[in-house]
PQR file of N, CA, C, O and H, with PARSE charges and radii, in Angstrom:
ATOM      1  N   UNK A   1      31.074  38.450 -10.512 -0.4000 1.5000
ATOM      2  CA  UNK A   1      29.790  38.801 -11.079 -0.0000 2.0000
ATOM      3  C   UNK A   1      29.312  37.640 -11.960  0.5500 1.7000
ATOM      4  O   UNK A   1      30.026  37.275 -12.893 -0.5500 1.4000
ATOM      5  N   UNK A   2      28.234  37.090 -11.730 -0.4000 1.5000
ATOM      6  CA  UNK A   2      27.359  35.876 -12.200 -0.0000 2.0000
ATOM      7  C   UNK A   2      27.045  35.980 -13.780  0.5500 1.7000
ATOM      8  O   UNK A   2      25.979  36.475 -14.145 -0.5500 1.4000
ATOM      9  H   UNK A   2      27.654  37.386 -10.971  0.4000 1.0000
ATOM     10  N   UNK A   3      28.069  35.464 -14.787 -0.4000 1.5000
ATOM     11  CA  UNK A   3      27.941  35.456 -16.379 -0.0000 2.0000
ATOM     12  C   UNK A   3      26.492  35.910 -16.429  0.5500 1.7000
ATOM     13  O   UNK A   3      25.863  35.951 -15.371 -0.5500 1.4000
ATOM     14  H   UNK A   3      28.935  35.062 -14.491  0.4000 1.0000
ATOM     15  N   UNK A   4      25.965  36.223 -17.467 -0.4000 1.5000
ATOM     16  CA  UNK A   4      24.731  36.350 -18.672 -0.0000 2.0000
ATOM     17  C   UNK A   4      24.904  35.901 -19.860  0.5500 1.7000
ATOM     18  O   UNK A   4      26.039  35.919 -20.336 -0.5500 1.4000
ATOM     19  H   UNK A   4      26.476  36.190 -18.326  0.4000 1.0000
ATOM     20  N   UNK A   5      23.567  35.285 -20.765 -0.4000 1.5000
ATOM     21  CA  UNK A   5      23.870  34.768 -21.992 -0.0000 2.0000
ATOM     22  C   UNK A   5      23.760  35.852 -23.117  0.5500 1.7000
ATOM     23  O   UNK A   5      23.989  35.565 -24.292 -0.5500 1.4000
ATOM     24  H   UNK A   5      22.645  35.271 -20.378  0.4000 1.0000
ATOM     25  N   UNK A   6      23.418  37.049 -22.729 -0.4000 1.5000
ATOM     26  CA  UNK A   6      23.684  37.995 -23.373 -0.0000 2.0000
ATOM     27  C   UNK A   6      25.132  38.551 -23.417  0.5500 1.7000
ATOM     28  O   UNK A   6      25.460  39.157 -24.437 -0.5500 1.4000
ATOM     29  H   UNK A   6      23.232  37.282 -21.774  0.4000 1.0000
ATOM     30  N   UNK A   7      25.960  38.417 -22.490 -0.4000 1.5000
ATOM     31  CA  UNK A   7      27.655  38.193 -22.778 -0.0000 2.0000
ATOM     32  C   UNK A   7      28.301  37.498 -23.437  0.5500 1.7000
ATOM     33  O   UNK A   7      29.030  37.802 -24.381 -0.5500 1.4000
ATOM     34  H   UNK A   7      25.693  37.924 -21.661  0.4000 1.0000
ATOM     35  N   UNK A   8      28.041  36.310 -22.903 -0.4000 1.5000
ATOM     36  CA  UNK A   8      28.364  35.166 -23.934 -0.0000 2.0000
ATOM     37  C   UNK A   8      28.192  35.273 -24.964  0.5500 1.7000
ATOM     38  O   UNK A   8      29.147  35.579 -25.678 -0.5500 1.4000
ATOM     39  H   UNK A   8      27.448  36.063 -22.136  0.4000 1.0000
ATOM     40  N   UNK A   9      26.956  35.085 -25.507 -0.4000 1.5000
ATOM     41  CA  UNK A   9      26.806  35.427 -26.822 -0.0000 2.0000
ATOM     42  C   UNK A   9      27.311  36.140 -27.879  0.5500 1.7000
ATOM     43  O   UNK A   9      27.525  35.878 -29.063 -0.5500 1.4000
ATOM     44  H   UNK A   9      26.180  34.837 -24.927  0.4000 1.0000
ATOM     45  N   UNK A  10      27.519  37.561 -26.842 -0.4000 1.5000
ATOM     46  CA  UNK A  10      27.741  38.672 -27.548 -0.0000 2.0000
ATOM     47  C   UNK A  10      29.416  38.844 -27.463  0.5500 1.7000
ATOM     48  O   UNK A  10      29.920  39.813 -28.031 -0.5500 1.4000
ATOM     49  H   UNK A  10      27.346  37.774 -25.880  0.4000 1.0000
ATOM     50  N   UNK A  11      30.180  37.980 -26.814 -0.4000 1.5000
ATOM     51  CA  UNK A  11      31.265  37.857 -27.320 -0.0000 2.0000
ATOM     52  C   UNK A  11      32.099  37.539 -28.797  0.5500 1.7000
ATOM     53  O   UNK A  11      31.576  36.848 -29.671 -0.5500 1.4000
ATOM     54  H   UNK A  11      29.771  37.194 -26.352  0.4000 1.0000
ATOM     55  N   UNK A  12      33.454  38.136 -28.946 -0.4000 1.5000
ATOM     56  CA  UNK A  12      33.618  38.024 -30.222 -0.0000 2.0000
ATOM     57  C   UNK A  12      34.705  37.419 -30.035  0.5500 1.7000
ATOM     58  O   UNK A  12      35.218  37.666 -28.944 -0.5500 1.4000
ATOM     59  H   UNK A  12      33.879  38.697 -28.236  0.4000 1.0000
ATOM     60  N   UNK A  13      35.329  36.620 -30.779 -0.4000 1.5000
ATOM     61  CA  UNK A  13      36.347  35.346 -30.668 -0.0000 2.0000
ATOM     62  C   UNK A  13      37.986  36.337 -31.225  0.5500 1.7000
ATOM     63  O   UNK A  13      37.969  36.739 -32.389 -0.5500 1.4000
ATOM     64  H   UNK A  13      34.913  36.420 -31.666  0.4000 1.0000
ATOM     65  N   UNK A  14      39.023  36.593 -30.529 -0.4000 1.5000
ATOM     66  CA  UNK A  14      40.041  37.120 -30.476 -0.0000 2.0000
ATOM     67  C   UNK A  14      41.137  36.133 -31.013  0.5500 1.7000
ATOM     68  O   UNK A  14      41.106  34.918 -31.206 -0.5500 1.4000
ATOM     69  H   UNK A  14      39.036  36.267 -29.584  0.4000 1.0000
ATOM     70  N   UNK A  15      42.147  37.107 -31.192 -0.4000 1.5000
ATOM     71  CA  UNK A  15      43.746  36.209 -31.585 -0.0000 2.0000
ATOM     72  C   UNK A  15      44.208  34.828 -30.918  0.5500 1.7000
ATOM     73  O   UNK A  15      44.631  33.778 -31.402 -0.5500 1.4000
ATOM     74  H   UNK A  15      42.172  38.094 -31.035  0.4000 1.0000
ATOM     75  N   UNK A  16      43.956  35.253 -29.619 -0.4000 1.5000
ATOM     76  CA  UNK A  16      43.961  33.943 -28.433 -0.0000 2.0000
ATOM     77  C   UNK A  16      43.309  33.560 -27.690  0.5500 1.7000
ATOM     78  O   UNK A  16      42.657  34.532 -27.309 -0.5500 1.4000
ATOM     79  H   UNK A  16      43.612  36.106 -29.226  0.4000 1.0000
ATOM     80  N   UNK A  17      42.855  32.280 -26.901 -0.4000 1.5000
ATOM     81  CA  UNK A  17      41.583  32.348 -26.131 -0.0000 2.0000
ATOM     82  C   UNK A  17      41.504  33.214 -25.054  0.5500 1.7000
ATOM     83  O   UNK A  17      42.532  33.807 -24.727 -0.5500 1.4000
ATOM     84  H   UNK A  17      43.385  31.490 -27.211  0.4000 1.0000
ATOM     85  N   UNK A  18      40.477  33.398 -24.440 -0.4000 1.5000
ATOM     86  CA  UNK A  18      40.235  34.297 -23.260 -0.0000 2.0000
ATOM     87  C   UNK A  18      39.158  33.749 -22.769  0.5500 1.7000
ATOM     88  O   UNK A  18      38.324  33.129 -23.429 -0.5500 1.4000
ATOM     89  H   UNK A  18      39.642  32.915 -24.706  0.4000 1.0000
ATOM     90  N   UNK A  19      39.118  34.034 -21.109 -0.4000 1.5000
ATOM     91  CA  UNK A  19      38.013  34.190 -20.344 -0.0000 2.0000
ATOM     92  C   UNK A  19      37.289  35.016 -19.941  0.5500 1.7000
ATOM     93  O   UNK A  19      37.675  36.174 -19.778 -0.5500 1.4000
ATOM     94  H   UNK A  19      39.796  34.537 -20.573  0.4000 1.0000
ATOM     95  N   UNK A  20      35.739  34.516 -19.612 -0.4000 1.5000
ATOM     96  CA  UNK A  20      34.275  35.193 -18.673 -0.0000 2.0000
ATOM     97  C   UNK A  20      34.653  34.603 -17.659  0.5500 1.7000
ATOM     98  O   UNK A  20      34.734  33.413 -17.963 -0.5500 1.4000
ATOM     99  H   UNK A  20      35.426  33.575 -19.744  0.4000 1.0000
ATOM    100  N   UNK A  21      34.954  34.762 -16.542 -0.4000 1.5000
ATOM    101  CA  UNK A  21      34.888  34.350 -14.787 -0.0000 2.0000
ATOM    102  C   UNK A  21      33.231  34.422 -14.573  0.5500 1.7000
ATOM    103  O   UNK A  21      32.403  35.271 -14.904 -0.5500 1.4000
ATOM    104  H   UNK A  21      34.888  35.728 -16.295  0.4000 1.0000
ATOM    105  N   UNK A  22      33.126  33.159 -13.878 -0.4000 1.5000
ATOM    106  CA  UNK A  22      31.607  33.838 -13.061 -0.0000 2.0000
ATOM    107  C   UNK A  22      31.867  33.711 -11.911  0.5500 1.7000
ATOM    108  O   UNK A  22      31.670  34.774 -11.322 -0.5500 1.4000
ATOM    109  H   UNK A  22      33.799  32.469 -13.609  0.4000 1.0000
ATOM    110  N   UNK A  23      32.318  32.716 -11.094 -0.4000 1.5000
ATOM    111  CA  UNK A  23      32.872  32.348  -9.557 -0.0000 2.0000
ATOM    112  C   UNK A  23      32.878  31.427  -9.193  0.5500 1.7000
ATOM    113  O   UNK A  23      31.994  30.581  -9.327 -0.5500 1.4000
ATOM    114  H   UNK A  23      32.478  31.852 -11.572  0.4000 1.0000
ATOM    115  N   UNK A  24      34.140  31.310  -8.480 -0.4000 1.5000
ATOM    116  CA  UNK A  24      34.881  30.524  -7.677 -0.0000 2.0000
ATOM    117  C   UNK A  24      35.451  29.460  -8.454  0.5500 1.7000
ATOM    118  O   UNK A  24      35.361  28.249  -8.253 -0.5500 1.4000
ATOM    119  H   UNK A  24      34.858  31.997  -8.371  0.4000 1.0000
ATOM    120  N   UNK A  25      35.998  30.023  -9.290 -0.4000 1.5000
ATOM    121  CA  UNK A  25      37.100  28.786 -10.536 -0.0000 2.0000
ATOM    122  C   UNK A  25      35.888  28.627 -12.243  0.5500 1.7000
ATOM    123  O   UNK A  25      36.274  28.472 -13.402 -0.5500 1.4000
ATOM    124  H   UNK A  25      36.071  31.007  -9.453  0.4000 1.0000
ATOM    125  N   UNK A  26      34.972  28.702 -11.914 -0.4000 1.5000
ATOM    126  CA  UNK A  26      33.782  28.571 -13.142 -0.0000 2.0000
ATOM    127  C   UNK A  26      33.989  29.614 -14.097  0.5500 1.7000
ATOM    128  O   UNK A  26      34.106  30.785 -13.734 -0.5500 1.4000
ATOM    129  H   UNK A  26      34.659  28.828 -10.973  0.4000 1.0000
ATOM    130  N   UNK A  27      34.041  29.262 -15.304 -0.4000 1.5000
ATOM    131  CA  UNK A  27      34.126  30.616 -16.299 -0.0000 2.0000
ATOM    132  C   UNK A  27      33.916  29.581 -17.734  0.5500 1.7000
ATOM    133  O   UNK A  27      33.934  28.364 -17.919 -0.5500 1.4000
ATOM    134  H   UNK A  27      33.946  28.312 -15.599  0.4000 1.0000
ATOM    135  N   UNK A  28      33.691  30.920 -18.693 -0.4000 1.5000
ATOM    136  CA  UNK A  28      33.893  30.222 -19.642 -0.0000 2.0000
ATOM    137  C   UNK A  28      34.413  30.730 -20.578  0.5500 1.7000
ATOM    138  O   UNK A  28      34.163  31.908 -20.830 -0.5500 1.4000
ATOM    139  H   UNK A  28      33.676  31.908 -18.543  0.4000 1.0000
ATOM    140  N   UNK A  29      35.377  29.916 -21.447 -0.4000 1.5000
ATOM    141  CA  UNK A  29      36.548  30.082 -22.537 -0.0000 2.0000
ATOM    142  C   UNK A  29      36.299  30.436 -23.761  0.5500 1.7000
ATOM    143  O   UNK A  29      35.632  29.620 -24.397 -0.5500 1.4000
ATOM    144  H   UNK A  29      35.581  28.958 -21.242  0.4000 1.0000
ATOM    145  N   UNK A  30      36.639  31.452 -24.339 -0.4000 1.5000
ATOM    146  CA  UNK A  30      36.134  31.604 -25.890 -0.0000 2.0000
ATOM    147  C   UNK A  30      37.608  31.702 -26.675  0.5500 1.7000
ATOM    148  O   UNK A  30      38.586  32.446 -26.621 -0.5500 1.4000
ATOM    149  H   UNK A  30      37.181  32.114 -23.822  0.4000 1.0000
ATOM    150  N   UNK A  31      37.062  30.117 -27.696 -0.4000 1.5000
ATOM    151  CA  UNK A  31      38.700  30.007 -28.115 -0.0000 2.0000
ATOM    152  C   UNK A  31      38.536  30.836 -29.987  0.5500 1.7000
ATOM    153  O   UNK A  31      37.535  31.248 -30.573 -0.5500 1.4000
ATOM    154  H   UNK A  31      36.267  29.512 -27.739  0.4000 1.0000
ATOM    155  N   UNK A  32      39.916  30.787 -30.391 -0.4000 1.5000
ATOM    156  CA  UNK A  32      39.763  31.668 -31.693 -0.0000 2.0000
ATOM    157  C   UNK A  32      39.008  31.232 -32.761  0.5500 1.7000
ATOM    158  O   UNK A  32      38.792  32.033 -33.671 -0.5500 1.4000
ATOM    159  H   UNK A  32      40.729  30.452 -29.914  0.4000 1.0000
ATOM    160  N   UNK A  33      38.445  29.803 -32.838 -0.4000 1.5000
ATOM    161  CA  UNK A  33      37.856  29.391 -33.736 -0.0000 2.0000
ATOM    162  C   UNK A  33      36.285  29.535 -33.279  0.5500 1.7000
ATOM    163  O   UNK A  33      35.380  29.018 -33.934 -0.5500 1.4000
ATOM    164  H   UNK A  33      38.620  29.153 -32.099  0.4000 1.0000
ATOM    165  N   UNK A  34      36.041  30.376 -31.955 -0.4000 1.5000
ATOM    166  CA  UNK A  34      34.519  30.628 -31.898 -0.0000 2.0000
ATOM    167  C   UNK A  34      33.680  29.864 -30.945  0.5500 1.7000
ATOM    168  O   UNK A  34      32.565  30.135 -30.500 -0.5500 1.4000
ATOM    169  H   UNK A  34      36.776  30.796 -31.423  0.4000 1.0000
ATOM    170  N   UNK A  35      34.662  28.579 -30.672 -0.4000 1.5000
ATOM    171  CA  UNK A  35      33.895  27.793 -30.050 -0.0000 2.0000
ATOM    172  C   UNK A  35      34.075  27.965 -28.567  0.5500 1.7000
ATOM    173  O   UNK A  35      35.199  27.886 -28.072 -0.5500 1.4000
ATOM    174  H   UNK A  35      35.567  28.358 -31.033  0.4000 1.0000
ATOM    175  N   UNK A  36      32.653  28.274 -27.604 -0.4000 1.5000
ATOM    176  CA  UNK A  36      32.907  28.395 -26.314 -0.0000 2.0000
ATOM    177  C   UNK A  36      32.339  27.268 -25.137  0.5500 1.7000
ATOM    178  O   UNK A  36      31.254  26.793 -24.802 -0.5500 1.4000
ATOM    179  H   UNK A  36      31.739  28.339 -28.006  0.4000 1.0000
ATOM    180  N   UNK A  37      33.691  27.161 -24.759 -0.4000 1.5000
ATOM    181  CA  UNK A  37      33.352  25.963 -23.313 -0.0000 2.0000
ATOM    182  C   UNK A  37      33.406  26.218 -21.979  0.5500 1.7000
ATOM    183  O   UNK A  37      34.328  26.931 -21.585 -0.5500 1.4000
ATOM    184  H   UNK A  37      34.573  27.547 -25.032  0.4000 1.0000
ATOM    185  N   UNK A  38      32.427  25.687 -21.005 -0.4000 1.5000
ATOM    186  CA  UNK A  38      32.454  25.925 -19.533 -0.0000 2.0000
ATOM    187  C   UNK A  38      33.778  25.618 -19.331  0.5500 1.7000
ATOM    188  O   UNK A  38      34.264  25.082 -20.327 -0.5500 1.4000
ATOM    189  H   UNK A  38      31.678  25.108 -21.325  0.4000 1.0000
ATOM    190  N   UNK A  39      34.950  25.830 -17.931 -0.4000 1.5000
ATOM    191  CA  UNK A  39      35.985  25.472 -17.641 -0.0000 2.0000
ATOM    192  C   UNK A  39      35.565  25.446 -16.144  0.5500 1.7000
ATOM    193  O   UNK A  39      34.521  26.010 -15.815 -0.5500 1.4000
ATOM    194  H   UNK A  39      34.555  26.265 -17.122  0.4000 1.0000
ATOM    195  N   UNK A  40      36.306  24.839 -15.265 -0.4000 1.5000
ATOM    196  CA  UNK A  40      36.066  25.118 -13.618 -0.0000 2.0000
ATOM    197  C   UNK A  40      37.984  24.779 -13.117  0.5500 1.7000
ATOM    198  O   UNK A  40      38.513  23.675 -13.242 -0.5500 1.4000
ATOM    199  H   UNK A  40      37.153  24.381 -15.532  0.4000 1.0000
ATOM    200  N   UNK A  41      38.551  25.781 -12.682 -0.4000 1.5000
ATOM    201  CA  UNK A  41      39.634  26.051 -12.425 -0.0000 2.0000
ATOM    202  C   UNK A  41      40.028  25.970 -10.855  0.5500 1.7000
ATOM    203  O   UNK A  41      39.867  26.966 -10.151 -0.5500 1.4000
ATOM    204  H   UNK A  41      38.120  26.678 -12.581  0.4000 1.0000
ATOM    205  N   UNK A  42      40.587  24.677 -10.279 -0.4000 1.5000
ATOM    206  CA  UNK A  42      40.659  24.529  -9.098 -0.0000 2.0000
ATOM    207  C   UNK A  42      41.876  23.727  -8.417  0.5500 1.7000
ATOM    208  O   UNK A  42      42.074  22.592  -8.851 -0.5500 1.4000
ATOM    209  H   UNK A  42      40.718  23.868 -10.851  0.4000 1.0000
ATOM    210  N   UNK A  43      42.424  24.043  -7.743 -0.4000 1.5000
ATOM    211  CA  UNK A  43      43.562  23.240  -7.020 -0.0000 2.0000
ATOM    212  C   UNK A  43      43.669  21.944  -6.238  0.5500 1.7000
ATOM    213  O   UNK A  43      42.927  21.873  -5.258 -0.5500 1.4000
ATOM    214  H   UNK A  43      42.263  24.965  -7.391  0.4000 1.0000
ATOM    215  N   UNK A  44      44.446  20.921  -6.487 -0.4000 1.5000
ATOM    216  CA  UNK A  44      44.569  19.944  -5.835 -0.0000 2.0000
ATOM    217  C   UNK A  44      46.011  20.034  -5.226  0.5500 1.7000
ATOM    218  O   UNK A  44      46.796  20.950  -5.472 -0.5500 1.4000
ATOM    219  H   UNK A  44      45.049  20.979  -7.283  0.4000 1.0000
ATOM    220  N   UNK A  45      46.308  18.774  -4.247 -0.4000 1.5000
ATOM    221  CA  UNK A  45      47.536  18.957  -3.780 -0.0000 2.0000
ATOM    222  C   UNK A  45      48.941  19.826  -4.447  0.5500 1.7000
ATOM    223  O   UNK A  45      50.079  19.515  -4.795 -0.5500 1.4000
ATOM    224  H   UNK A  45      45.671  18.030  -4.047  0.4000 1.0000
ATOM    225  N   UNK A  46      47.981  21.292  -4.379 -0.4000 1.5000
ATOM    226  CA  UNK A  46      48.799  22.553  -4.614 -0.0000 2.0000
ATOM    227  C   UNK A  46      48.992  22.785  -6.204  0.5500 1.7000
ATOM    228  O   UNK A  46      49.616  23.774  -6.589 -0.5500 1.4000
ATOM    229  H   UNK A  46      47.056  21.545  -4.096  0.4000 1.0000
ATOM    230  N   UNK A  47      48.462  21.883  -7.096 -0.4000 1.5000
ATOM    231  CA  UNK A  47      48.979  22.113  -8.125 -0.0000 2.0000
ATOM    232  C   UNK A  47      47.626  22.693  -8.329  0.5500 1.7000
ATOM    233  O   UNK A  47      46.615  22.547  -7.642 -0.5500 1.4000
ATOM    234  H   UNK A  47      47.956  21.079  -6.783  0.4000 1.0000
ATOM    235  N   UNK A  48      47.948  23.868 -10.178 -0.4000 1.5000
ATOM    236  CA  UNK A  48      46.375  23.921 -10.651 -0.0000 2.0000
ATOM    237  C   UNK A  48      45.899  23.435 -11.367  0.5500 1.7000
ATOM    238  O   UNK A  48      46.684  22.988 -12.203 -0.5500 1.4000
ATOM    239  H   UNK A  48      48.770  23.987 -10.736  0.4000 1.0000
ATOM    240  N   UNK A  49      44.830  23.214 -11.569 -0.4000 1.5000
ATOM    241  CA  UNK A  49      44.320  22.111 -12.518 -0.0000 2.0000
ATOM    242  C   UNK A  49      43.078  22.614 -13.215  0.5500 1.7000
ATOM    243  O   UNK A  49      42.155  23.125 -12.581 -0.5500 1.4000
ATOM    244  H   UNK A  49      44.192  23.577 -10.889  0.4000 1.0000
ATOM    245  N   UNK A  50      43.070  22.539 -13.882 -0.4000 1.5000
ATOM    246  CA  UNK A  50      41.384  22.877 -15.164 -0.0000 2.0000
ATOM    247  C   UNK A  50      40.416  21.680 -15.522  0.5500 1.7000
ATOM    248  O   UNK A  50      40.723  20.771 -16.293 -0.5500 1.4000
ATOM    249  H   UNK A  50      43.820  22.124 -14.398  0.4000 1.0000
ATOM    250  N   UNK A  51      39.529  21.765 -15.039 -0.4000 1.5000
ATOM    251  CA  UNK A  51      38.609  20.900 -15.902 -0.0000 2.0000
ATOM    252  C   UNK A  51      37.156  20.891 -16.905  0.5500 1.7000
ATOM    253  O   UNK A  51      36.012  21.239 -16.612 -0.5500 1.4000
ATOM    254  H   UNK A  51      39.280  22.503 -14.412  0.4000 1.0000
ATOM    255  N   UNK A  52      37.506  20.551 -17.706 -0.4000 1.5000
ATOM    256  CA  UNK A  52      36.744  20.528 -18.604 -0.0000 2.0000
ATOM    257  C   UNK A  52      35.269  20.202 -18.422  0.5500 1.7000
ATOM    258  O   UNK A  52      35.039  19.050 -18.056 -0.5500 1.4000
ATOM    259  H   UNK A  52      38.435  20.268 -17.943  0.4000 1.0000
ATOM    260  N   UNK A  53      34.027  21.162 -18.648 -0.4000 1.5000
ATOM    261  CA  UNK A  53      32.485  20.460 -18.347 -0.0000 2.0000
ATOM    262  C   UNK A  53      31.905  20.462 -19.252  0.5500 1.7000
ATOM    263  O   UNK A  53      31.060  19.571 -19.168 -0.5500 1.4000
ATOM    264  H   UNK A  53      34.213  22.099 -18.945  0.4000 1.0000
ATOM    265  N   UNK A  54      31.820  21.171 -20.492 -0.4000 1.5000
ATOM    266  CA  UNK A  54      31.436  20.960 -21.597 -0.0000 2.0000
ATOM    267  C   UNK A  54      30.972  22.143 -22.395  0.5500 1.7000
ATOM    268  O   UNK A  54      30.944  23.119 -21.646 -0.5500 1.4000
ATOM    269  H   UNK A  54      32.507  21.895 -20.560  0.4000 1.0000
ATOM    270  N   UNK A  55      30.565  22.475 -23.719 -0.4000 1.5000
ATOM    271  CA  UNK A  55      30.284  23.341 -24.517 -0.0000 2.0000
ATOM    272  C   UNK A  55      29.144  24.427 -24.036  0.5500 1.7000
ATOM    273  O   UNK A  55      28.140  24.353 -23.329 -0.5500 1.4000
ATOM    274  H   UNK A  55      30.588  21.681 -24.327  0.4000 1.0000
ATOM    275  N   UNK A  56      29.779  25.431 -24.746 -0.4000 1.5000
ATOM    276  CA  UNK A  56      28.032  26.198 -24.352 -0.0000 2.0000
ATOM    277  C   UNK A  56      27.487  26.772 -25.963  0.5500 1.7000
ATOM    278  O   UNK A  56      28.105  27.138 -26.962 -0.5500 1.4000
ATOM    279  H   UNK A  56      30.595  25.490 -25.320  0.4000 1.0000
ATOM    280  N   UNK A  57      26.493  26.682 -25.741 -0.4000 1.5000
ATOM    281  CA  UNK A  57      25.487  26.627 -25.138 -0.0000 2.0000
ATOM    282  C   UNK A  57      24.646  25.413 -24.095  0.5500 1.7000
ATOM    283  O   UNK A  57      24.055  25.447 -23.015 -0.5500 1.4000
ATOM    284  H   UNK A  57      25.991  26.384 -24.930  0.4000 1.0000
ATOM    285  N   UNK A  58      24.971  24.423 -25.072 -0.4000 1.5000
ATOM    286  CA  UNK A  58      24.522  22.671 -24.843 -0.0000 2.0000
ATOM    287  C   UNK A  58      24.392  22.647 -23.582  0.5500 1.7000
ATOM    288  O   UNK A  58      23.407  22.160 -23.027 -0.5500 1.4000
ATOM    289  H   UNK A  58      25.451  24.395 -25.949  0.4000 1.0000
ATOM    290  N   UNK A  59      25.865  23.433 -22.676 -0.4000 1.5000
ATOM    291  CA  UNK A  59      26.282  23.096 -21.341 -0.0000 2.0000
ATOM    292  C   UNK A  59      25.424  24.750 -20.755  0.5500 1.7000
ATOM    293  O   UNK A  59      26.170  25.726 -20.674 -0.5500 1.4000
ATOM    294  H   UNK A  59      26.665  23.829 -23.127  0.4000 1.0000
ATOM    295  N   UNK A  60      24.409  24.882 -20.509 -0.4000 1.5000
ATOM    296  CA  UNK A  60      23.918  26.308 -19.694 -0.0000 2.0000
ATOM    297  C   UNK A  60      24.485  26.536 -18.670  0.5500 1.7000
ATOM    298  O   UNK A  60      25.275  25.600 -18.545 -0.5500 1.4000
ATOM    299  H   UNK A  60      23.803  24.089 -20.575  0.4000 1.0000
ATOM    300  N   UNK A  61      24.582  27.140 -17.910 -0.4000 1.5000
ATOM    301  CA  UNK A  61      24.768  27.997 -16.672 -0.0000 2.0000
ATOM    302  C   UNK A  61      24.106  27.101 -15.568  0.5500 1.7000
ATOM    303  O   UNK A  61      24.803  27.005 -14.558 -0.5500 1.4000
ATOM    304  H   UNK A  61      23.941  27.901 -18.012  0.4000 1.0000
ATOM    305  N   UNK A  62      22.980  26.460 -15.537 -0.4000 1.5000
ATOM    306  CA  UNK A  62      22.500  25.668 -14.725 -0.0000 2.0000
ATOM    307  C   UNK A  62      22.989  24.788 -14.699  0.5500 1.7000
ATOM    308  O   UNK A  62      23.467  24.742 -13.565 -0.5500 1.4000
ATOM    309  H   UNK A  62      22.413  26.538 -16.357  0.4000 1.0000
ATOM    310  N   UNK A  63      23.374  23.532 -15.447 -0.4000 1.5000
ATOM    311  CA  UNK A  63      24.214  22.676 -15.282 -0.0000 2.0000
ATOM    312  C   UNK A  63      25.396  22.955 -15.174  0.5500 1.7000
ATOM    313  O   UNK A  63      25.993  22.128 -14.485 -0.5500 1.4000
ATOM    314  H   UNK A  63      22.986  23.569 -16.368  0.4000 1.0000
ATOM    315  N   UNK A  64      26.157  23.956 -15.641 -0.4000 1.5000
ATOM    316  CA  UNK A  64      27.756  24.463 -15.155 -0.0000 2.0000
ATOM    317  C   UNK A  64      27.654  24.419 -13.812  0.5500 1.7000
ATOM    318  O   UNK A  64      28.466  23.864 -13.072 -0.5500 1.4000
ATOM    319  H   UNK A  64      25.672  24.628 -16.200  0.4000 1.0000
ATOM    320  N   UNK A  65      26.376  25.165 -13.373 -0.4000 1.5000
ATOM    321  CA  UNK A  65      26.478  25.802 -12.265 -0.0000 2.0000
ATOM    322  C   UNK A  65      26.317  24.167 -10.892  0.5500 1.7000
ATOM    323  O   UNK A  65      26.797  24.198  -9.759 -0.5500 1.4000
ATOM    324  H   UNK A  65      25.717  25.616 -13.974  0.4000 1.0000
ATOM    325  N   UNK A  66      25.534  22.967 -11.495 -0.4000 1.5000
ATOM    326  CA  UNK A  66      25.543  22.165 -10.550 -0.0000 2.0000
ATOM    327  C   UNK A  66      26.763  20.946 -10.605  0.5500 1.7000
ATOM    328  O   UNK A  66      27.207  20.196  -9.736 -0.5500 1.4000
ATOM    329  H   UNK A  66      25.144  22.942 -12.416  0.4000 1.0000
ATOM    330  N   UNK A  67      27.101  21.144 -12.168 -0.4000 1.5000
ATOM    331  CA  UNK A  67      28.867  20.533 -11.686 -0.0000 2.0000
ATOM    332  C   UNK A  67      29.794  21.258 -10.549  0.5500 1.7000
ATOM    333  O   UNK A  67      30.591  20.859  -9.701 -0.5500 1.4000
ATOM    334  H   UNK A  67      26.741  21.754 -12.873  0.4000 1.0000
ATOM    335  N   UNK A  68      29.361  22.334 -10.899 -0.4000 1.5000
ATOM    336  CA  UNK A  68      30.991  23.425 -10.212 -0.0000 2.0000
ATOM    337  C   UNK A  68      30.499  23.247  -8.710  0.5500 1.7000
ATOM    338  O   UNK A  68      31.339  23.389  -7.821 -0.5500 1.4000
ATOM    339  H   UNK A  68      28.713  22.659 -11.588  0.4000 1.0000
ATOM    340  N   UNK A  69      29.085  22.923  -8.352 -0.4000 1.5000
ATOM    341  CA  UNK A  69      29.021  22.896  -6.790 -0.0000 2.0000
ATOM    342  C   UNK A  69      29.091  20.992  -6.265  0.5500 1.7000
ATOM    343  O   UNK A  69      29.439  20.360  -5.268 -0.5500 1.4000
ATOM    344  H   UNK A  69      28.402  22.808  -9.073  0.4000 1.0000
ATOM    345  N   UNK A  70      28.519  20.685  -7.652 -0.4000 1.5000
ATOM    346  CA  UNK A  70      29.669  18.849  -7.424 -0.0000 2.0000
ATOM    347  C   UNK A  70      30.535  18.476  -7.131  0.5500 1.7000
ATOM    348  O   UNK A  70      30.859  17.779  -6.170 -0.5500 1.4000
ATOM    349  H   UNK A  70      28.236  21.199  -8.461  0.4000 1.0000
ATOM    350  N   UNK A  71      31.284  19.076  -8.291 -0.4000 1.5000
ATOM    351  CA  UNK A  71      33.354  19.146  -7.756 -0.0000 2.0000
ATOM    352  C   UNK A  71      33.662  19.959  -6.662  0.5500 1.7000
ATOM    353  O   UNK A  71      34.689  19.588  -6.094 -0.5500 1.4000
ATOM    354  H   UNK A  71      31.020  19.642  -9.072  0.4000 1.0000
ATOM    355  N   UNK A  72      32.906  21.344  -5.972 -0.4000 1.5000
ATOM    356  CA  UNK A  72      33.585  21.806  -4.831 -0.0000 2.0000
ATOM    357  C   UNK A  72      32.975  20.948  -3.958  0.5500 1.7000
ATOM    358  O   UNK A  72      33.826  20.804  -3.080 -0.5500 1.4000
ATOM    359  H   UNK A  72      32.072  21.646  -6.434  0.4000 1.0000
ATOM    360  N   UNK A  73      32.120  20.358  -3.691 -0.4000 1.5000
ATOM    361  CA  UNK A  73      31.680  19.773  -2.644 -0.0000 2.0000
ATOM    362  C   UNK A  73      33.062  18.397  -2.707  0.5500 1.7000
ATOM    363  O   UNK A  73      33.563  18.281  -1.588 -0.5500 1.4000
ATOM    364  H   UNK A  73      31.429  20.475  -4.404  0.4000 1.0000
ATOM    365  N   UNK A  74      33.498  17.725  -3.433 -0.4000 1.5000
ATOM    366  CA  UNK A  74      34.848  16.655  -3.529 -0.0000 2.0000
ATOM    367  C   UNK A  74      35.406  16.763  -2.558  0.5500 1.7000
ATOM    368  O   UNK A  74      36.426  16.104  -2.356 -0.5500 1.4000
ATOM    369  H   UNK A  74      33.091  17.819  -4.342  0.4000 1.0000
TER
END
């Protein structure tokens, strides 16, 4: 199911970080100090790997959204 910034937002920052999934490896991280970043979670020669795209808000959903179809297109 495709995040909203009314989720985001309205998230509240917990003991440990956690994720919003939106799809296909894209989500974003809300760590305990509040601060939340895009992530895109994807496999290379079998291993998994995370990469980092940048903060949100700064980083919207539209640009998350045209990295994450950058790197799958790789």
């Amino acid at each position: 199911m495709p995040l909203n910034d009314a989720e985001i937002l309205g998230s509240k920052p917990k003991a440990k970080p956690f994720r919003w999934a939106d799809a296909k490896g894209l989500f974003v991280e809300i760590l305990p100090s509040g601060s939340k970043l895009w992530r895109f979670k994807y496999r290379f020669t079998a291993k998994e790997k995370t990469l980092a795209l940048g903060a949100y808000p700064e980083n919207w959903q539209m640009r998350a959204n045209d990295s994450f179809v950058w790197i799958a297109e790789e």
